[in-house]
C-alpha positions in Angstrom: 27.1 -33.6 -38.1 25.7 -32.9 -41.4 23.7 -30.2 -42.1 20.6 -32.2 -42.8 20.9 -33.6 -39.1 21.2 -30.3 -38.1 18.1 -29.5 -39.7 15.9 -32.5 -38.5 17.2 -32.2 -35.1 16.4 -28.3 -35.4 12.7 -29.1 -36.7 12.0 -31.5 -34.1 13.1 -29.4 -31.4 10.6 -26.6 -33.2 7.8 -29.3 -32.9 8.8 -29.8 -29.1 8.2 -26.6 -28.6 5.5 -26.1 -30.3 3.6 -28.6 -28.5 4.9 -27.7 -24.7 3.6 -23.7 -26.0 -0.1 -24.9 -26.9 -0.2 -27.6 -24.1 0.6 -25.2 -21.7 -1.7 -22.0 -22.7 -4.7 -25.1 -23.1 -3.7 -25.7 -19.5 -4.1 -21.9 -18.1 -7.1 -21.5 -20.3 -10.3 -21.1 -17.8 -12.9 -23.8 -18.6 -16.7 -22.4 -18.5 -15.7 -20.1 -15.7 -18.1 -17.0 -15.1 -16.4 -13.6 -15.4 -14.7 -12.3 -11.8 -17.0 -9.8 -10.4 -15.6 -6.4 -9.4 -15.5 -5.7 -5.4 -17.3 -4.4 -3.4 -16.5 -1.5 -0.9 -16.7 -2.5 2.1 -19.3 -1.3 4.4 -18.1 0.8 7.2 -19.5 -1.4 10.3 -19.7 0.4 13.4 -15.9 -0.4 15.0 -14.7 1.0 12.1 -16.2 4.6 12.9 -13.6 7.2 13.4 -14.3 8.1 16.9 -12.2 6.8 19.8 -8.7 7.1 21.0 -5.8 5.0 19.8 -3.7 4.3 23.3 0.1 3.3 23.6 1.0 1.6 26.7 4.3 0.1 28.1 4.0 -3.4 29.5 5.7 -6.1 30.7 5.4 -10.0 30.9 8.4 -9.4 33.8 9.4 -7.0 36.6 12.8 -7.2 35.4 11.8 -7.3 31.6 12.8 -3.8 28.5 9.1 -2.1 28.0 7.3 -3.5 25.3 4.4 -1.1 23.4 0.8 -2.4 24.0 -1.3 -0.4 21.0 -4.8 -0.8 22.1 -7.6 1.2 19.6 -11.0 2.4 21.9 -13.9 3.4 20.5 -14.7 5.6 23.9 -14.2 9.6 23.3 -13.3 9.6 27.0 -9.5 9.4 27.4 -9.4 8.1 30.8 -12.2 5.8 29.7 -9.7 4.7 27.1 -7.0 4.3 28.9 -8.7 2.2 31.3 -10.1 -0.6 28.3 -6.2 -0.8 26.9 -4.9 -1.6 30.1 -7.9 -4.1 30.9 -7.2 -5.2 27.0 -3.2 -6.0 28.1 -4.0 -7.5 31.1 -6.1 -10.2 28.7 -3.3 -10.4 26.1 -1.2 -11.6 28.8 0.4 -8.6 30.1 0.8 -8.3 34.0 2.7 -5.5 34.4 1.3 -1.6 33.0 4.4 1.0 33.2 2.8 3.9 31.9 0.6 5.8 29.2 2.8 6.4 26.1 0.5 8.5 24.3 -3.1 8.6 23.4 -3.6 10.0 20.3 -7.6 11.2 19.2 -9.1 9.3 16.4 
């Protein structure tokens, strides 16, 4: 190759990119789109109060089935009141069996 080859093939190659660059940055420019607006905070609604207990239970599907943890959070301030809606709570996620109360911690 000669170096005039050399230079047209270089140039063209140039213009290639060139065009794939200014294609490309017309293609992620926004068209007539309004400005994003800053979030929000969310509002605090009234389950996301801190007040409750958060309750750790050991359930099973199985008799002969390894414990699995059932988190369950209560909005109650009464621990045994607590303790009673996470085991109602695994019962309805399909939990038969209730081994015992891992911990309940205060919220």
């Amino acid at each position: 190759m000669s170096t005039d080859d050399l230079e047209d093939f270089e140039k063209s190659i140039n213009q290639e990119i060139d065009a794939f660059l200014e294609a490309d940055s017309q293609a992620t420019k926004p068209k007539n789109r309004p400005a994003p607006k800053k979030p929000q905070p969310p509002q605090a609604s009234a389950s996301e109060i801190r007040t409750g207990h958060i309750v750790k239970l050991a359930v099973r599907t199985k008799q002969l089935e390894l414990d699995t943890v059932f988190e369950h959070r209560s909005t109650s301030i009464s621990k045994l009141e607590a303790q009673m809606e996470a085991e109602k709570a695994a019962n309805k996620a399909g939990y038969p069996i209730i081994g015992y109360v891992i911990d309940i911690q205060r919220v």
